[in-house]
Backbone bond lengths (Angstrom), bond angles and torsions (degrees), N, CA, C in turn:
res aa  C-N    CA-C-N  psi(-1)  N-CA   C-N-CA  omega(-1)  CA-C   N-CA-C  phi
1 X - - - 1.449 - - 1.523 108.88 -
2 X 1.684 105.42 137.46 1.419 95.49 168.23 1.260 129.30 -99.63
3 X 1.522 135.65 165.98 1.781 98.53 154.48 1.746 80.16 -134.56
4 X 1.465 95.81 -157.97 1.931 109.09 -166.11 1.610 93.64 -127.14
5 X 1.444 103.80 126.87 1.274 84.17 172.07 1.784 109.59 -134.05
6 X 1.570 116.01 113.59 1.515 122.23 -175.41 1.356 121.33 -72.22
7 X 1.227 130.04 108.21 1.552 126.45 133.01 1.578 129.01 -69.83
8 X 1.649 77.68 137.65 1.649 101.27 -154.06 1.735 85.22 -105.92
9 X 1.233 123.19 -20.44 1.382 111.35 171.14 1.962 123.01 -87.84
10 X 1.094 106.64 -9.72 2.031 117.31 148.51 1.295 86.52 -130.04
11 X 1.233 144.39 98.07 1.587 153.05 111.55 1.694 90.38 30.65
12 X 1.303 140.95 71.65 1.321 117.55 -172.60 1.814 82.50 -161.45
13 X 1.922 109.41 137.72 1.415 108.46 164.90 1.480 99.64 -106.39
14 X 1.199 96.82 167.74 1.804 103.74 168.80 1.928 87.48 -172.43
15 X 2.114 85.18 136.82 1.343 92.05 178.65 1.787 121.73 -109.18
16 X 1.383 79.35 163.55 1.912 87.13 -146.53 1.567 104.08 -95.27
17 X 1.657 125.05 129.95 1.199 111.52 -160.70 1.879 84.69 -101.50
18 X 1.509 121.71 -140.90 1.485 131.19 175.20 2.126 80.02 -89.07
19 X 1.202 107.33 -79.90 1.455 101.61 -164.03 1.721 111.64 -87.85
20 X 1.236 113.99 33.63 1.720 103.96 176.71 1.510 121.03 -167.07
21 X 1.367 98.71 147.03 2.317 83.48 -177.43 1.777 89.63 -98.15
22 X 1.176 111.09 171.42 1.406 133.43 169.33 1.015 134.87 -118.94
23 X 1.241 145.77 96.21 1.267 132.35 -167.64 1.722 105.03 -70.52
24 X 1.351 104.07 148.47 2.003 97.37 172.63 1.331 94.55 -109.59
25 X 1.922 100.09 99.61 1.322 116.95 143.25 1.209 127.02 -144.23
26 X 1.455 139.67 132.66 1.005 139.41 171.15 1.697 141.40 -10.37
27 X 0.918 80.38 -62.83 2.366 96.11 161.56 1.294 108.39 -62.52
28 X 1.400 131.33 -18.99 1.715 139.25 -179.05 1.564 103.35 -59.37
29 X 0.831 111.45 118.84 1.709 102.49 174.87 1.335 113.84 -78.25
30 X 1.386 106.78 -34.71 1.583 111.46 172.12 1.432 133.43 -96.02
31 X 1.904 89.77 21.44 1.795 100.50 152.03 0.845 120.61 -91.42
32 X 1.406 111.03 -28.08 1.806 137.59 176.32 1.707 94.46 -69.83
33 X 0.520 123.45 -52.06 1.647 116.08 170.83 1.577 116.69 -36.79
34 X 1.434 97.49 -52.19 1.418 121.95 -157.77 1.688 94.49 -72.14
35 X 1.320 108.02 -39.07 1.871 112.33 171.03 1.014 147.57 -31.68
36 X 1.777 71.59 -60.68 1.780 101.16 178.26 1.810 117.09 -88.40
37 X 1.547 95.24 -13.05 1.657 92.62 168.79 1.950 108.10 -80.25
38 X 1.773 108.12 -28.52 1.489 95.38 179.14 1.799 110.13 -57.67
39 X 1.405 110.34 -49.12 1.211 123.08 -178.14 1.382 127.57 -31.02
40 X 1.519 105.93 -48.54 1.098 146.45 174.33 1.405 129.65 -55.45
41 X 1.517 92.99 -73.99 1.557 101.50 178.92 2.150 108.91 -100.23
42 X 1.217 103.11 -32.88 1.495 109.25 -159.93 1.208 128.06 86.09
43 X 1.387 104.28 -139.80 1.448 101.82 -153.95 2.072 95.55 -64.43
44 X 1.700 117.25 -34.23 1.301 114.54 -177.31 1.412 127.15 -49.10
45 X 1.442 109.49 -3.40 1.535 98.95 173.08 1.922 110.20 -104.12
46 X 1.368 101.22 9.30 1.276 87.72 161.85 1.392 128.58 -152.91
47 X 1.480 116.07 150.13 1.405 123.83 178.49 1.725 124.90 -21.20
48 X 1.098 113.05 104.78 1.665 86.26 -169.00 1.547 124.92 86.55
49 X 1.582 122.12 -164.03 1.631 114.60 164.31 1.403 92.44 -82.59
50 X 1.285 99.87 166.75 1.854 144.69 168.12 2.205 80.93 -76.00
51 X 1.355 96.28 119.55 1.380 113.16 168.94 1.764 115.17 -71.41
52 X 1.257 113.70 108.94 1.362 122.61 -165.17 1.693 111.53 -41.30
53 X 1.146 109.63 -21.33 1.698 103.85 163.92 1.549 123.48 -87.43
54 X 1.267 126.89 9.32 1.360 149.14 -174.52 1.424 96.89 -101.47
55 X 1.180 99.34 -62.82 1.930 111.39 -175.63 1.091 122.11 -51.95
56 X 1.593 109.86 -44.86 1.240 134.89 156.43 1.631 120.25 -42.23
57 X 0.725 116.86 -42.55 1.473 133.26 -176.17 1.624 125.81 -85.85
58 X 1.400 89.29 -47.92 1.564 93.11 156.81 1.255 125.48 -90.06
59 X 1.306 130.55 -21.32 1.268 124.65 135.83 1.530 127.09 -40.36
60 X 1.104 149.86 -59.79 1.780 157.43 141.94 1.727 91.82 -21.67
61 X 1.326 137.17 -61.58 1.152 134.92 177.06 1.583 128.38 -30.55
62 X 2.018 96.33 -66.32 1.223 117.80 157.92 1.675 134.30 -29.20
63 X 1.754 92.97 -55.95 0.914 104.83 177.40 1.983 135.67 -41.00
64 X 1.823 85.36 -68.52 1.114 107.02 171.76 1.729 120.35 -69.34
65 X 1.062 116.41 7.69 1.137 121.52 156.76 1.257 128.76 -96.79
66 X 1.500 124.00 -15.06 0.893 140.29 178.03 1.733 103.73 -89.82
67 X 1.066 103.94 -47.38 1.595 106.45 179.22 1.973 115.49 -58.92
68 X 1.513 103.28 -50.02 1.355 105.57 157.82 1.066 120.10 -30.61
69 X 1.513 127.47 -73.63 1.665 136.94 -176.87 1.157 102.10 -41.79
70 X 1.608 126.96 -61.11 1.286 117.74 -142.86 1.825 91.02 -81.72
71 X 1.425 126.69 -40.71 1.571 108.19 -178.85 2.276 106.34 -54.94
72 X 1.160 114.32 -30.75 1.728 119.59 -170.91 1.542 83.10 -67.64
73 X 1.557 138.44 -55.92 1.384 131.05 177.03 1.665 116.29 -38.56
74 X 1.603 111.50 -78.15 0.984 115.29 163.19 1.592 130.02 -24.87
75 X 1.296 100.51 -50.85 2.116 90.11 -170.15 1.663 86.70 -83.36
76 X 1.313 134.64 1.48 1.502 131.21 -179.72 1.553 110.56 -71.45
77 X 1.685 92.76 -49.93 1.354 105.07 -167.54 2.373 99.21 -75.93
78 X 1.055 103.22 -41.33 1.455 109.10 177.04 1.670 113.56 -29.08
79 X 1.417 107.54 -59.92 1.018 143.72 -164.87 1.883 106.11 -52.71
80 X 1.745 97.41 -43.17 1.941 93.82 166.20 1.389 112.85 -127.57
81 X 1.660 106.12 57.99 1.320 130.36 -176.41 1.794 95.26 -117.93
């Protein structure tokens, strides 16, 4: 389970696993983790709501993953066109 946890004394969130904090940044591999579990599971992998900039993000994630597939479909289908 995750939750988010903000400091208001460095303006900075980072989310908190049982054994680990996270920073939310992109190059993090284990935010990218954290993505693909919202994606995945939803709101059940975390404490509370999914923080609308999380959702956000893994949503934009989603996306472009979805867009990938469908162009690898496309030049698939080209191919016995």
């Amino acid at each position: 389970m995750y939750s988010l946890i903000e400091d208001s004394m460095f303006n900075t969130k980072i989310i908190k696993t049982e054994n680990a904090f996270i920073p939310l940044d992109l190059a993090n591999s284990d935010y990218q983790r954290v993505l693909d579990d919202i994606i995945e599971q939803g709101a059940d992998c975390f404490t509370g709501d999914i923080p609308a900039d999380l959702q956000a993000a893994a949503d934009a994630k989603e996306f472009a993953q979805q867009v990938e597939a469908y162009k690898t479909a496309k030049a698939r289908v080209a191919q016995y066109q």
